[in-house]
C-alpha positions in Angstrom: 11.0 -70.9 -54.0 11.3 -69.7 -57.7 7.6 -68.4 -57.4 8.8 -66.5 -54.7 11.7 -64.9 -56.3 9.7 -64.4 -59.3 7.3 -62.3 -57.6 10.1 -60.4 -55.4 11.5 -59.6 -58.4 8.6 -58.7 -59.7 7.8 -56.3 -57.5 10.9 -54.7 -57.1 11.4 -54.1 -60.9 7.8 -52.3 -60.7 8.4 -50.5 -57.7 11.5 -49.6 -59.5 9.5 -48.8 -62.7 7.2 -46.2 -60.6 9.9 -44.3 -58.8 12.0 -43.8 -61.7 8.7 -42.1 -63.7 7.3 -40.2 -61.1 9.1 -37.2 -61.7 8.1 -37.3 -65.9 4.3 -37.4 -64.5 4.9 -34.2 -61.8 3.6 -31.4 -62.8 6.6 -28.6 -64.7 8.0 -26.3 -61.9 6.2 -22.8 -62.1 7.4 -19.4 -61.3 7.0 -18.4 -57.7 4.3 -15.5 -58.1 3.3 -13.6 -55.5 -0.5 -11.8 -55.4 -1.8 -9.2 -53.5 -5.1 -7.7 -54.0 -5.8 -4.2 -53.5 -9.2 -3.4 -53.0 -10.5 -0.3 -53.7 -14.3 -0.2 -53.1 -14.2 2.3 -49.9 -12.0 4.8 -52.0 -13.4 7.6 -53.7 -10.8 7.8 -56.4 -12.3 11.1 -57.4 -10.7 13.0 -54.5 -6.7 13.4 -54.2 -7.6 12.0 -50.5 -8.7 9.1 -51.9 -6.1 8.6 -54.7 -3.6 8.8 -52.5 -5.0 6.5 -50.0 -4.6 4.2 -52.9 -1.3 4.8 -53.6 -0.2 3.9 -50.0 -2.3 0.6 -50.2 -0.1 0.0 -53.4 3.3 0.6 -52.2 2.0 -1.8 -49.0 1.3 -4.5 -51.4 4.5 -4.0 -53.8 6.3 -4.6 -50.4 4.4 -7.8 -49.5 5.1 -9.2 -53.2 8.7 -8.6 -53.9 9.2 -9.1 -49.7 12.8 -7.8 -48.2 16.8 -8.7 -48.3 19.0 -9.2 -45.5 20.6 -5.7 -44.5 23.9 -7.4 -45.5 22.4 -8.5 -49.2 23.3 -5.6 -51.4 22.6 -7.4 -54.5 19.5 -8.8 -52.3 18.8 -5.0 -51.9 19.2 -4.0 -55.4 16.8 -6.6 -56.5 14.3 -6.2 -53.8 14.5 -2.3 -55.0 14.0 -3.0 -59.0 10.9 -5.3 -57.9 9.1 -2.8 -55.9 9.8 -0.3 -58.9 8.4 -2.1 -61.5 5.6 -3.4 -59.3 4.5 0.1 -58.9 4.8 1.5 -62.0 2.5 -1.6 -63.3 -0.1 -1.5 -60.7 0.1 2.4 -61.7 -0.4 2.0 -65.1 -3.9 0.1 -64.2 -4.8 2.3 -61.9 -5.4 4.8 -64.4 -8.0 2.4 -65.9 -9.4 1.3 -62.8 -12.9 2.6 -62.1 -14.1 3.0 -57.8 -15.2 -0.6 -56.5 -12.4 -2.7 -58.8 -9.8 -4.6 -57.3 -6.3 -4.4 -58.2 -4.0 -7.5 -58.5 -0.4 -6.6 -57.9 2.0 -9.2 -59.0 5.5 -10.3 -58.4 7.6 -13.2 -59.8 10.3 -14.4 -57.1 
């Protein structure tokens, strides 16, 4: 009978043991980033056709990154707004750089 308890004991104290670590072993909480790439291999980025067909691909993905607020969500809204702005003028600023053929990663922390 004390055998028994011993190893009941036992295995509730380790059991106990494992629980109560796991979360120091998990992995740190990241951001939530959100990616969309923007391919631009069938552009010719040498024509204003082109480079505007670019910029509507990257106001489609600065949408899909930062996403949408409830109509009701001003703040929401606001937030939603200062994303998209910021997204753009980033994936802007690369665009400059970017030569035909080369993706570009759009990216948004939520």
């Amino acid at each position: 009978m004390k055998q028994t308890l011993r190893i009941v004991l036992a295995s509730f104290l380790t059991t106990a043991a494992i629980i109560k670590a796991a979360p120091a072993l998990a992995e740190p909480v990241s951001a939530n980033v959100n990616v969309s790439v923007v391919s631009t291999a069938d552009l010719d980025l040498s024509t204003d056709k082109g480079r505007r067909q670019l910029d509507q691909r990257l106001v489609i993905a600065a949408r899909e990154v930062c996403g949408a607020a409830s109509d009701a969500d001003l703040a929401g809204k606001n937030q939603v707004r200062r994303c998209r702005d910021e997204v753009l003028i980033r994936a802007h600023e690369r665009r400059a750089g970017v030569l035909a053929g080369e993706p570009i990663a759009v990216t948004a922390a939520r």
